[in-house]
LUMZALO-638458 format. One line per field, with one value per residue (C-alpha): residue in three letters; x, y, z. Coordinates in nm, 2 decimals. Layout:
LUMZALO-638458
res	(ala/...) $
px	(X/...) $
py	(Y/...) $
pz	(Z/...) $
END
This chain:
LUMZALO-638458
res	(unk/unk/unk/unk/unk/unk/unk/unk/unk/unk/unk/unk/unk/unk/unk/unk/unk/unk/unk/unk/unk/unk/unk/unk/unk/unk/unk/unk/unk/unk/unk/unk/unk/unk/unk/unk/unk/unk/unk/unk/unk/unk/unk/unk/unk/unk/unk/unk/unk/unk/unk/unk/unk/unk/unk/unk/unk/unk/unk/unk/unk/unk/unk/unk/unk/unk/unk/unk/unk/unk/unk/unk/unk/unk/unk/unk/unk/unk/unk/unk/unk/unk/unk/unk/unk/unk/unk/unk/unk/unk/unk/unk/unk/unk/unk/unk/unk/unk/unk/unk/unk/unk/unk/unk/unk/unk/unk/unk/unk/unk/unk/unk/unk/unk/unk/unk/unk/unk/unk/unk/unk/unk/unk/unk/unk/unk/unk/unk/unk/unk/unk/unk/unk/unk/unk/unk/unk/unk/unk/unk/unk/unk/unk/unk/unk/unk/unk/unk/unk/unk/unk/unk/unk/unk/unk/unk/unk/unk/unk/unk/unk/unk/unk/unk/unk/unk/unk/unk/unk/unk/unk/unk/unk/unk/unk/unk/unk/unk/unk/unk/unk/unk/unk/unk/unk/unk/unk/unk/unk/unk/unk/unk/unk/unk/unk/unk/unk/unk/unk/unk/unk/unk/unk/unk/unk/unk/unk/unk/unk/unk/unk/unk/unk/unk/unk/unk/unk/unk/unk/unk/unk/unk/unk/unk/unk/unk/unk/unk/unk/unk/unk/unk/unk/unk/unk/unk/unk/unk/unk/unk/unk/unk/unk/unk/unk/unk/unk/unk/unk/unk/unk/unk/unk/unk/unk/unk/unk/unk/unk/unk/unk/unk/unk/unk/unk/unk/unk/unk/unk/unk/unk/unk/unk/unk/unk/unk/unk/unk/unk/unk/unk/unk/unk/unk/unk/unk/unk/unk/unk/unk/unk/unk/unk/unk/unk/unk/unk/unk/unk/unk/unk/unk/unk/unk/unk/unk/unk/unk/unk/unk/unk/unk/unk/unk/unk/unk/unk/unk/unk/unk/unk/unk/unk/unk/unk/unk/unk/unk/unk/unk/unk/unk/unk/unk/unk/unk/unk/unk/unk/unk/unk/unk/unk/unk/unk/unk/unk/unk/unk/unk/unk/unk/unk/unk/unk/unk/unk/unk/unk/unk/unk/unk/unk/unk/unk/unk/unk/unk/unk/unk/unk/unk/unk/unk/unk/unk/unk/unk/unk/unk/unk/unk/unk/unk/unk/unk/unk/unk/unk/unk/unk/unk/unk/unk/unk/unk/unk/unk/unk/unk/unk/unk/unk/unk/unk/unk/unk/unk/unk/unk/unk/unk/unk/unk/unk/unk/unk/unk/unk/unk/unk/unk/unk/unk/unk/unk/unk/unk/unk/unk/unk/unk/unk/unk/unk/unk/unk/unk/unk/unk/unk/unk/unk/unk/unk/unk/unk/unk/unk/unk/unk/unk/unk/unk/unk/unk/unk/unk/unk/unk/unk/unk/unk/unk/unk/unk/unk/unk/unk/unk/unk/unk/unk/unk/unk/unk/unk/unk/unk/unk/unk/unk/unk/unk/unk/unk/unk/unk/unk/unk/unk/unk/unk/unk/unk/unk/unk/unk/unk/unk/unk/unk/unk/unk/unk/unk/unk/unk/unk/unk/unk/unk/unk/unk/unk/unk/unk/unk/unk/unk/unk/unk/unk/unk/unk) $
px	(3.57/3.82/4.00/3.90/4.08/3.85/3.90/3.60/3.36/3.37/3.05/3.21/3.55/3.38/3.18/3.48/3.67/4.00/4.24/4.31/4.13/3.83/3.84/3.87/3.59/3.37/3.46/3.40/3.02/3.00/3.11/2.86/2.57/2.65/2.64/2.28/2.18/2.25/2.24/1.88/1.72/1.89/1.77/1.96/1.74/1.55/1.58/1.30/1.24/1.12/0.76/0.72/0.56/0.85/0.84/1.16/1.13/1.41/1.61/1.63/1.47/1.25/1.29/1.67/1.64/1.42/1.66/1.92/1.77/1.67/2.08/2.13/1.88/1.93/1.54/1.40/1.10/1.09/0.85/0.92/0.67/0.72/0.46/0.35/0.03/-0.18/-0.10/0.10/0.32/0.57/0.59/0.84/0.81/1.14/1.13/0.93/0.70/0.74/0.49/0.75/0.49/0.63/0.60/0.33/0.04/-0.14/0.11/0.06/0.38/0.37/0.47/0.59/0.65/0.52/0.16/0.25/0.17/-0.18/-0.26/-0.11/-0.38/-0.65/-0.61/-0.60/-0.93/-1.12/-0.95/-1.11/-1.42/-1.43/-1.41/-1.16/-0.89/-0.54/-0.43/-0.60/-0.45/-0.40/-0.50/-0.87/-0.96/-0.75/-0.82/-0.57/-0.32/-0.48/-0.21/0.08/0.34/0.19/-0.04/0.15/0.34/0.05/0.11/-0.11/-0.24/-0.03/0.25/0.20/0.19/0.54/0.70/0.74/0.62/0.88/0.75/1.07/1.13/1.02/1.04/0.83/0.56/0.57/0.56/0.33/0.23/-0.04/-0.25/-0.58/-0.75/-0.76/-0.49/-0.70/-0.63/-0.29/-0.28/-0.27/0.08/0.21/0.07/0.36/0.66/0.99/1.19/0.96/1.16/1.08/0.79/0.84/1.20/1.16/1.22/1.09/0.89/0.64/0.45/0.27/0.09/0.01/-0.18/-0.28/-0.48/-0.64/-0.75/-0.90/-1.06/-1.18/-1.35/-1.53/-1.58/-1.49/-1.22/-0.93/-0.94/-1.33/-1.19/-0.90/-1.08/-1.38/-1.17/-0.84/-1.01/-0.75/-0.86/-0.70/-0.54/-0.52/-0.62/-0.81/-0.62/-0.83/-0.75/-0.40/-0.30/-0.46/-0.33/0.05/0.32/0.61/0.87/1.23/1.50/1.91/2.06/2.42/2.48/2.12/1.76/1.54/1.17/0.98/0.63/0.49/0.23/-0.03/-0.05/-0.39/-0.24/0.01/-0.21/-0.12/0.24/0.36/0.10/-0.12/-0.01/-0.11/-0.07/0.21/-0.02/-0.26/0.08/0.16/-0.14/-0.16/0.20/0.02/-0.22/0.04/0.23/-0.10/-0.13/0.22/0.17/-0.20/-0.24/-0.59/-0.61/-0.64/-0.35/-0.14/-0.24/-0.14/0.22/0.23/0.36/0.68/0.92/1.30/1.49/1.80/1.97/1.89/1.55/1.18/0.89/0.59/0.26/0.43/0.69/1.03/1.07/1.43/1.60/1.83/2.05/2.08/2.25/2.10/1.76/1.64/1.44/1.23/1.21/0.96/1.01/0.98/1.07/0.96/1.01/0.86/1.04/1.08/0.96/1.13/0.93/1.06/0.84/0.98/0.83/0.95/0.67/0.88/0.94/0.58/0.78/0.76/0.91/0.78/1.00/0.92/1.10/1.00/1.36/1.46/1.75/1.79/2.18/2.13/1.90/2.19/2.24/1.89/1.80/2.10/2.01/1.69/1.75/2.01/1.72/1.49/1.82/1.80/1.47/1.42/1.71/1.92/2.25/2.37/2.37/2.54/2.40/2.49/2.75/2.78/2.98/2.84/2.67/2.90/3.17/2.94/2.80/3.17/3.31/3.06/3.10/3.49/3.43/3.24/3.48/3.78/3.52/3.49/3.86/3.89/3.66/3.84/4.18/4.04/3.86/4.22/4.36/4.07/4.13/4.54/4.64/4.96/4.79/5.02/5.13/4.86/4.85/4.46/4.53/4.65/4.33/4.09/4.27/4.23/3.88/3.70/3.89/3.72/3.44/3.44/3.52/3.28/3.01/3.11/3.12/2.75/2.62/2.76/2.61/2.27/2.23/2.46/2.39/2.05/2.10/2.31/2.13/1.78/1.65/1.53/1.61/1.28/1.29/1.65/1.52/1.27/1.49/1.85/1.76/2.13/2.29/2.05/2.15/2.53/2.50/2.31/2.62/2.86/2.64/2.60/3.02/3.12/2.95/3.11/3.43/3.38/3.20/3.45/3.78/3.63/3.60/3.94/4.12/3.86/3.99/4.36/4.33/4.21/4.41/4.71/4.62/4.51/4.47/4.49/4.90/4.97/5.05/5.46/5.44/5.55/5.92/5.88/5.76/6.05/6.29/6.16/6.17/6.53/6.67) $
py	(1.97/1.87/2.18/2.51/2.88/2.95/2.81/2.64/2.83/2.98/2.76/2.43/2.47/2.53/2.22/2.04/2.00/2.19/1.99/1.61/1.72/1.83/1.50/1.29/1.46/1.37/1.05/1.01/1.15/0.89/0.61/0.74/0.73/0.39/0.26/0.47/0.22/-0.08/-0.04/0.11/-0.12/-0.40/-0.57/-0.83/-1.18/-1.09/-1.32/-1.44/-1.81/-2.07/-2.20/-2.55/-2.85/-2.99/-3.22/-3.50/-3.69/-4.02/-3.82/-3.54/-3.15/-3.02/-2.69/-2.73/-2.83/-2.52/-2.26/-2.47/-2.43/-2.03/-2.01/-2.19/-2.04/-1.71/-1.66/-1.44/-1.70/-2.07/-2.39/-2.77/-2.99/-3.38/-3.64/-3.98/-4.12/-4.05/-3.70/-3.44/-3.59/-3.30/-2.91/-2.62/-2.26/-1.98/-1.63/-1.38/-1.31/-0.97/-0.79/-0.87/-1.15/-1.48/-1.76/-1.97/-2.20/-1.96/-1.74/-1.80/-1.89/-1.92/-2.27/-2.21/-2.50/-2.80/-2.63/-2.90/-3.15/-3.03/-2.94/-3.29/-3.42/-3.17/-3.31/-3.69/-3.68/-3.50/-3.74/-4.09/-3.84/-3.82/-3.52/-3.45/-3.74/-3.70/-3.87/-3.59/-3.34/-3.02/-2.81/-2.98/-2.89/-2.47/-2.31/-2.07/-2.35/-2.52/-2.43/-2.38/-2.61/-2.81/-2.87/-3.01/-3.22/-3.38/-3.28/-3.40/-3.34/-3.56/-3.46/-3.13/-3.27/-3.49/-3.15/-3.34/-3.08/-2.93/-2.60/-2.34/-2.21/-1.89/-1.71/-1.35/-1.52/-1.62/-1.43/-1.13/-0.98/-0.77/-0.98/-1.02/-1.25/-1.63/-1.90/-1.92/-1.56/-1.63/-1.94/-1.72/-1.62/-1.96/-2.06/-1.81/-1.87/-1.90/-2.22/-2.51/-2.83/-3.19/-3.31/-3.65/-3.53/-3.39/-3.00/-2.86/-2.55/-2.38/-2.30/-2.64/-2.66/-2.27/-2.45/-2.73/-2.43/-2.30/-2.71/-2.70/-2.36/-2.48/-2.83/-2.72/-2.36/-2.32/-2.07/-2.33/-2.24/-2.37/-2.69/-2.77/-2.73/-2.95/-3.23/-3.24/-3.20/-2.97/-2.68/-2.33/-2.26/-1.92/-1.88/-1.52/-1.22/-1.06/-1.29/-1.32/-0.95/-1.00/-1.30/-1.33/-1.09/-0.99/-1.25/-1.17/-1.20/-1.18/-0.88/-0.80/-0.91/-0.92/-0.98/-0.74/-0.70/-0.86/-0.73/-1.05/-1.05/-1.28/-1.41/-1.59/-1.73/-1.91/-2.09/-2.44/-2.38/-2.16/-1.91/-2.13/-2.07/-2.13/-2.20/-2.45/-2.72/-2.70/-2.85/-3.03/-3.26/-3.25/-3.42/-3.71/-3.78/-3.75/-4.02/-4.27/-4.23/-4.28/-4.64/-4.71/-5.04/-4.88/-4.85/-4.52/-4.47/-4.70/-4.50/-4.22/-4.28/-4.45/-4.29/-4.06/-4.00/-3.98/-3.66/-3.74/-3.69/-4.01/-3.96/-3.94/-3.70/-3.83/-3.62/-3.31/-3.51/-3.59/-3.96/-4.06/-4.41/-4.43/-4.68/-4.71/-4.99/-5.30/-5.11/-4.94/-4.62/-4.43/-4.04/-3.83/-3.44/-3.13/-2.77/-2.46/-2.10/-1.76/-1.42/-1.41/-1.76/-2.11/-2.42/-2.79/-3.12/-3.49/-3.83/-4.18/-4.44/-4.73/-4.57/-4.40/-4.07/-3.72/-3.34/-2.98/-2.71/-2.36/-2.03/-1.68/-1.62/-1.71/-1.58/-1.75/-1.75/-1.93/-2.15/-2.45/-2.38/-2.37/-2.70/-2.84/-2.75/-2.85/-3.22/-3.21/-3.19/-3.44/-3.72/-3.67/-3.69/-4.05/-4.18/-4.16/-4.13/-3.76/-3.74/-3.51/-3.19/-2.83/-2.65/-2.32/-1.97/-1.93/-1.63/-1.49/-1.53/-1.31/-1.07/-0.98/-1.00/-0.77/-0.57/-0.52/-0.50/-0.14/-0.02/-0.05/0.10/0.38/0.41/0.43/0.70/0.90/0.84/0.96/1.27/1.35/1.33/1.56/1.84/1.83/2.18/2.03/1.79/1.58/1.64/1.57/1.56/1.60/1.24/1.05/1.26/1.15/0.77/0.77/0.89/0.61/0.35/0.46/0.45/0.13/-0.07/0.17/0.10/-0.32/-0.33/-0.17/-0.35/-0.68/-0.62/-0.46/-0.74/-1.01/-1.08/-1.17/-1.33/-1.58/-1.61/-1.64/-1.37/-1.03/-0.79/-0.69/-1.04/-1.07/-0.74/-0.99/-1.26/-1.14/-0.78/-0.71/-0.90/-0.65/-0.36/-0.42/-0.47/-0.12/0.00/-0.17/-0.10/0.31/0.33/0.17/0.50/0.74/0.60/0.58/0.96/1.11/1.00/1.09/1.43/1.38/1.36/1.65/1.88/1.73/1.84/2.20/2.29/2.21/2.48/2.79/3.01/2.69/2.69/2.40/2.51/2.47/2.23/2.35/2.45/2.13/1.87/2.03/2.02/1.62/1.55/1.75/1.48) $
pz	(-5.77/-5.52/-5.50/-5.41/-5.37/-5.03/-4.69/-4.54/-4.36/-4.03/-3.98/-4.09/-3.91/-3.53/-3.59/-3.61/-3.26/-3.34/-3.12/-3.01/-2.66/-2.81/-3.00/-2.70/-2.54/-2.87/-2.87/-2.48/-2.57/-2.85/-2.60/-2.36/-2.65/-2.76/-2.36/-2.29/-2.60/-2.42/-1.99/-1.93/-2.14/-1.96/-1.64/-1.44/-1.42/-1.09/-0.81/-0.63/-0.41/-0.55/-0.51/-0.54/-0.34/-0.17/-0.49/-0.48/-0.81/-0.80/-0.56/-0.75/-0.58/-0.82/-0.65/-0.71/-1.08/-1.12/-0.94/-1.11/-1.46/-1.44/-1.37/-1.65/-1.94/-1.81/-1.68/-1.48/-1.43/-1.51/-1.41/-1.47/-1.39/-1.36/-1.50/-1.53/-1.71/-1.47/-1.40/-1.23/-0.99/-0.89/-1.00/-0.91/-0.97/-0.97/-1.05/-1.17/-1.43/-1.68/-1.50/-1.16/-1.02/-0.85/-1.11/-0.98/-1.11/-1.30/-1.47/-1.85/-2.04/-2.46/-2.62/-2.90/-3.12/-2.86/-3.00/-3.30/-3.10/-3.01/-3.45/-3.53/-3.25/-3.39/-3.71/-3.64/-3.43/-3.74/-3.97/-3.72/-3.75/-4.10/-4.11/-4.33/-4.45/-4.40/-4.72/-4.91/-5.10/-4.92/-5.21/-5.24/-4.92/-4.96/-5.33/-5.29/-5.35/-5.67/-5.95/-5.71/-5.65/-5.33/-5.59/-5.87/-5.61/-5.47/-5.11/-4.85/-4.57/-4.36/-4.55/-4.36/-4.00/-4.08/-4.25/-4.57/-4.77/-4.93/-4.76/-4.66/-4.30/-4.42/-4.09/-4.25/-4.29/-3.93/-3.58/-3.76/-3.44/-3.64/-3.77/-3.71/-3.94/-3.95/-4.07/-4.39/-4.44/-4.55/-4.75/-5.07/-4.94/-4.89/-5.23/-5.38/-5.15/-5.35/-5.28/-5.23/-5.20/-5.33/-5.18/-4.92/-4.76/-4.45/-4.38/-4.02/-4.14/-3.91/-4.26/-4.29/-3.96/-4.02/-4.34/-4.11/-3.91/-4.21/-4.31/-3.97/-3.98/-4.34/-4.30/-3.96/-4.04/-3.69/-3.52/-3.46/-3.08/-3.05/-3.24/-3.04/-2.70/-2.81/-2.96/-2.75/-2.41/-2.34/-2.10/-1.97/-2.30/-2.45/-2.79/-2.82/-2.87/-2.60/-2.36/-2.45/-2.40/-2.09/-1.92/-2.13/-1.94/-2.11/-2.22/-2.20/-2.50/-2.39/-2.40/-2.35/-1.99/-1.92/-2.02/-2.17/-2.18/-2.53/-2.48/-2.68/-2.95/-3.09/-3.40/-3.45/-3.73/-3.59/-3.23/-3.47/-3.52/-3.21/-3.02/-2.77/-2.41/-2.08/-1.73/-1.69/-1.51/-1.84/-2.05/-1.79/-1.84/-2.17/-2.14/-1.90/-2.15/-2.44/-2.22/-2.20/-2.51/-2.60/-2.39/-2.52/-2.75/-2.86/-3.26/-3.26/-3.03/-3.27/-3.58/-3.41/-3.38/-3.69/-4.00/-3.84/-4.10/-4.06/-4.00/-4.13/-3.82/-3.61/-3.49/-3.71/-3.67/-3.58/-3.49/-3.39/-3.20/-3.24/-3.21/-3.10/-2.91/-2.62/-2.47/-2.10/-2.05/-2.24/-2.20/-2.53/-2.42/-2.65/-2.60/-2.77/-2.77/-2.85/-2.78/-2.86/-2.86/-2.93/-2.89/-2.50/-2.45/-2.44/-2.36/-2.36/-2.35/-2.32/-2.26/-2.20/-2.26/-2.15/-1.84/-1.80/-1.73/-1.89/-1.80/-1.87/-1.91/-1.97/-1.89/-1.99/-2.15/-2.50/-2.81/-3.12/-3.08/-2.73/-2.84/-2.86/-2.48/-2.40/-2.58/-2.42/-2.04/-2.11/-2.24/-1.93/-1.71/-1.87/-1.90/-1.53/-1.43/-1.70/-1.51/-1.89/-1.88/-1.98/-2.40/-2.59/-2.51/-2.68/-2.51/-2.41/-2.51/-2.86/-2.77/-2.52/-2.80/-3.08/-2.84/-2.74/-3.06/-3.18/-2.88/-3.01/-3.33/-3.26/-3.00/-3.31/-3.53/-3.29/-3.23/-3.61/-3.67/-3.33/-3.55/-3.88/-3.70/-3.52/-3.88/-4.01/-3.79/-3.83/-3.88/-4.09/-4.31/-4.54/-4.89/-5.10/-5.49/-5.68/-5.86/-5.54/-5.36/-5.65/-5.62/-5.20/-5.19/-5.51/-5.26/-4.96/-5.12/-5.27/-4.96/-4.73/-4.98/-5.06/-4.67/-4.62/-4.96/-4.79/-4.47/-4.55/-4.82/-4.75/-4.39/-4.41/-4.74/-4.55/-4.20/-4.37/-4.18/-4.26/-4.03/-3.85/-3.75/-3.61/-3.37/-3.24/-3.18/-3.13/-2.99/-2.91/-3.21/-3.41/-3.25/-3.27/-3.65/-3.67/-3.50/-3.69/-4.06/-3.91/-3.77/-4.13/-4.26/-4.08/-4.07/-4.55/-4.50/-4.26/-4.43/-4.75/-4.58/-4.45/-4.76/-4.92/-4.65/-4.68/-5.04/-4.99/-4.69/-4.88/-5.19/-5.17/-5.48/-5.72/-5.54/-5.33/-4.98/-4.84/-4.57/-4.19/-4.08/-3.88/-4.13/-4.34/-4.09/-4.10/-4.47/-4.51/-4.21) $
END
């Protein structure tokens, strides 16, 4: 019932500021909430020296690049490292670390997705074992698959490692910082994923090297970590949870105008797809023998790079490696990369065979919506270290551009809601009838409730992201939709109110109310 013969209570009225001051003040207090959300859990990139070896690589300061590069990814830490096929050959350090520690040697960064490179090795050293076969179908070797699609299809085990699988980017199932169990652990819930493409077309999905884990985990019976240290060679990399919590620090993720903290998890899940990390020398010459390898003529250095698939998009996938060609000049130059990134981390790995050249990157900053710039700084900085003319590289002021739109977008909403609030608390309300009251309020309504509908359900329906995930990667962009989903709700609830209280301050008795000497005055001019 929209009308009533009472006023509103004593109660309900002095909750409501009475005049456009008392508004202001609310509003100012509102302002003042939103900004508490987003300045103390902000901290400027912290500036520190840089620590490298006096490293000059073709001309170019490696301790330049680095300071150079932390500018330009927004990190508070970052380390680049230069090799050839026989090692190391020049390292930088800039920054600091989450815990506030110079960036050195032994501060651990997370790979991300150059950890393909080290499954797709895993798995090619069982397969000239005999170990397992790589043309074998993924479901003999993991049950949980038999009767599921992968199954019908025929996918393989290669398949997996050159993402031709058909598997979905199917980020929940991803990134689960909880876990505890094995890769094999989660197989049944891969075998049941909704939207499995044709096999043999290649889609990037972080989902087949998770299976590759559990194929490793199932033909050695053997935690992945123990088989990837006794068949890589690789040394110093993290793969225990223990040791991870205690050698990781906190990553950073952009927020606002800063960075904030991303206290990073382990997944021991994920150590084939994303989760090994490490010192930044322990990458570093992995890359060197990656780049002999890359330049052997042995036969099982040739059947390693053989069988990369096309992307679609100029460049094929190899064994967890992009595979792409460059001109420089008349010279044809062959670069094979790969970045990766984990919430709070970014890492970047490229080699040039031809030129017996490679570059690490790593940095203890990353946000999905910068990840254009980040891959674009980053390629900057190998091109100039291979002596490659500058490609075409991802430009900047995406994420400026959402971060203040969204940014504006709640300040109207908030202005809104001051101007509905002011009209609430009008003590000469305009002329209201019940049917235009009744009409006004169902269209409030509507849109308030398409608008939360479309955001709560739409948005991530579009983005392919649920939103506990987007808080991992986009911290900010999470919190302004939260903002913009919870202002959307007052501004549908409080006009509703608005128009309630219009309707009920105009009667009293069941009588409507005459309107003010003033607004009569107004309506008889």
């Amino acid at each position: 019932m929209i009308r009533t013969g009472s006023d509103p209570s004593p109660a309900c009225t002095a909750a409501i500021p009475r005049s456009p001051r008392g508004v202001g003040v609310a509003m100012a207090v509102v302002l003042a909430l939103l900004a508490a959300l987003v300045v103390p859990a902000t901290v400027a990139p912290a500036t520190a020296r840089s620590v490298g070896e006096g490293s000059v690589v073709d001309g170019l300061s490696l301790d330049a690049e680095a300071t150079r590069l932390a500018d330009e990814l927004g990190a508070p830490g970052i380390s680049v490292a230069v090799v050839d096929s026989t090692g190391v050959v020049g390292r930088a350090h800039h920054g600091v670390d989450g815990d506030g520690a110079p960036v050195g040697e032994g501060t651990a960064f997370v790979w991300g997705s150059v950890s393909k490179s080290f499954a797709a090795l895993v798995v090619s050293v069982l397969d000239e074992s005999g170990t397992l076969s790589a043309s074998d179908p993924v479901a003999s070797v993991l049950p949980a698959l038999r009767g599921g699609e992968l199954d019908t299809t025929g996918v393989t085990i290669a398949d997996l490692v050159h993402h031709v699988s058909g598997l979905p980017h199917q980020v929940e199932l991803t990134d689960v910082w909880g876990r505890t169990g094995p890769a094999s652990e989660v197989v049944p819930e891969i075998a049941d994923v909704a939207g499995v493409g044709p096999r043999g077309t290649y889609r990037y999905s972080s989902l087949n090297y998770l299976l590759l884990q559990a194929v490793v985990e199932t033909v050695t019976q053997r935690p992945y970590g123990d088989v990837l240290a006794s068949t890589s060679g690789v040394t110093d990399v993290v793969t225990d949870p223990g040791r991870f919590a205690e050698d990781v620090p906190p990553g950073h993720a952009p927020y606002f105008f800063g960075e904030r903290p991303v206290d990073v998890g382990f997944d021991p899940a994920g150590l084939a797809y994303g989760y090994l990390s490490g010192p930044t020398d322990s990458l570093a010459r992995y890359a060197a023998w990656q780049l002999g390898d890359l330049r052997s003529t042995s036969p099982e250095s040739v059947e390693r790079r053989e069988g990369a698939v096309e992307t679609g998009a100029g460049a094929r996938y190899g064994n967890g490696l992009m595979v792409e060609g460059r001109t420089d000049g008349d010279d044809e130059v062959t670069v094979v990369r790969h970045s990766g990134a984990v919430p709070g981390y970014f890492t970047y790995l490229a080699l040039s065979p031809e030129r017996d050249v490679g570059v690490v990157l790593v940095a203890n900053s990353y946000g999905e919506l910068r990840s254009g710039e980040s891959a674009g700084a980053a390629e900057a900085f190998a091109d100039r270290i291979m002596g490659l003319p500058p490609g075409a590289h991802p430009g900047s002021g995406f994420y400026t551009g959402v971060i203040v739109g969204g940014i504006v977008l709640v300040l109207l909403l908030v202005a809104l809601l001051g101007w509905v609030v002011i009209g609430l608390v009008r003590r000469s309300p305009p002329r209201r009838t019940t049917r235009g009251t009744l009409t006004r309020v169902l269209l409030v309504t509507l849109v308030g409730a398409a608008l939360l509908v479309g955001g709560l359900f739409g948005v991530p329906a579009v983005v392919g992201v649920p939103f506990g995930v987007a808080a991992l990667w986009a911290p900010d962009v999470a919190l302004l939709f939260w903002l913009t989903m919870g202002l959307v709700f007052l501004v549908t609830a409080v006009t509703v109110a608005r128009e309630i209280a219009w309707n009920h301050r105009g009667t009293v008795g069941g009588q409507r109310q005459p309107s003010s000497p003033r607004r009569r005055a107004s309506s008889s001019r």
